[in-house]
C-alpha positions in Angstrom: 261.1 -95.3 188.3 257.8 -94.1 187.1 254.9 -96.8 185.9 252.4 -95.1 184.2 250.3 -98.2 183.6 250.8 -99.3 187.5 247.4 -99.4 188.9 248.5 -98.9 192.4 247.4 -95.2 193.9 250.0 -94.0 196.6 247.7 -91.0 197.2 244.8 -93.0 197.4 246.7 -95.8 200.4 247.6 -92.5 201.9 244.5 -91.3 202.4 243.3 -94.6 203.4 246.2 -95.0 206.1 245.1 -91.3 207.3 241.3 -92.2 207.6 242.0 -95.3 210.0 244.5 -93.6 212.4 242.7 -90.1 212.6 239.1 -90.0 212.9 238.8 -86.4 212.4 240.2 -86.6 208.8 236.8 -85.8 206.1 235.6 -89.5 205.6 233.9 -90.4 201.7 230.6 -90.8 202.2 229.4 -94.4 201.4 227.6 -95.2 198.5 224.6 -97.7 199.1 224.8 -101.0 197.5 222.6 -101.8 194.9 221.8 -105.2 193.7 223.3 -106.8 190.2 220.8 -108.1 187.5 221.5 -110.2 184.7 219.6 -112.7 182.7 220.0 -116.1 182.9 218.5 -119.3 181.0 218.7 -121.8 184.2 219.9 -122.6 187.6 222.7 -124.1 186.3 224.2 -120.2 185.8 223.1 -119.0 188.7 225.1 -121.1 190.5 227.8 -121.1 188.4 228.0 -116.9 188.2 231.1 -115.3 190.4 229.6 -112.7 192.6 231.2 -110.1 194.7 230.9 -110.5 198.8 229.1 -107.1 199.3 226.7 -107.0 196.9 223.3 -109.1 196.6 222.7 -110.3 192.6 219.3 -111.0 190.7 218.9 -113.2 188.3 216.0 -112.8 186.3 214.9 -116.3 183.9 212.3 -115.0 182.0 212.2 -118.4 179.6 211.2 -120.3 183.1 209.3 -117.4 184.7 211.5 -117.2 187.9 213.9 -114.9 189.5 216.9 -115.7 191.9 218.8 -113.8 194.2 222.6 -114.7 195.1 224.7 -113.3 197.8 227.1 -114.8 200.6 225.6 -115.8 204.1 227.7 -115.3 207.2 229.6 -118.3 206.7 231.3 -117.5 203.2 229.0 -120.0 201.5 226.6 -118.6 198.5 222.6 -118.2 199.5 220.9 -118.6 196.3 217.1 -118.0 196.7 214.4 -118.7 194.1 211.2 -117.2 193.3 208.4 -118.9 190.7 206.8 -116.1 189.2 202.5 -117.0 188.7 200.9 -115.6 185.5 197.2 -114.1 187.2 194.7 -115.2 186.1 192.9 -113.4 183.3 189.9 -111.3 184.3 186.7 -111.9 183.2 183.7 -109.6 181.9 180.8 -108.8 183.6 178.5 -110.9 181.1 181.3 -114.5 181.7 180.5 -114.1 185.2 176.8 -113.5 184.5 176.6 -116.6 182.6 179.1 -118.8 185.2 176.6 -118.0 188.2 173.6 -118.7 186.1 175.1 -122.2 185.4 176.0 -122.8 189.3 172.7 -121.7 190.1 171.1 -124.2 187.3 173.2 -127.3 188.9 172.0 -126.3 192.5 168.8 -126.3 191.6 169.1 -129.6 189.7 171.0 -131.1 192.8 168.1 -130.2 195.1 165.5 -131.6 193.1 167.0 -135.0 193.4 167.4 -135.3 196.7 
């Protein structure tokens, strides 16, 4: 009896079967894996999120300013790293810096006068 709706593939195990006893039969070449992002609000999710044993996830919290990355370790257990993401620090123009030295210089001078 025919399934259409059956999501087994005959030809596919076939082919699959062929590919491990003859190593002469074409192999598919293999795709690189990628890694996953989503967006997440906390840790909380992170650890909570399902993931897939081949693939490494990201996790990018933009309300907290962090990213994580998620994958299993050797030892079947989930590795969750974290990252804290800095804001630089915001240049300054040429006449800010001017003025900051000439202040520094002003309290140097001061201090060496007292002693």
């Amino acid at each position: 009896m025919y399934y259409p709706n059956y999501p087994y593939d005959y030809q596919q195990k076939a082919a699959d079967i062929s590919r491990a006893f003859n190593p002469n039969y074409p192999q598919m070449p293999m795709q690189p894996l990628q890694p996953i992002c989503n967006n997440v609000t906390s840790f909380d999710e992170v650890r909570s999120y399902r993931i897939d044993p081949m693939n490494t996830y990201v996790f990018l919290d933009t309300f907290n300013n962090k990213i994580y990355t998620k994958k299993l370790g050797a030892n079947g257990a989930s590795e969750i790293q974290a990252y804290a993401l800095d804001n630089p620090p915001t240049p300054i123009t040429s006449e800010e810096k001017i003025a900051l030295l000439e202040k520094r210089l002003m309290e140097l001078e001061s201090r060496g006068q007292h002693e």
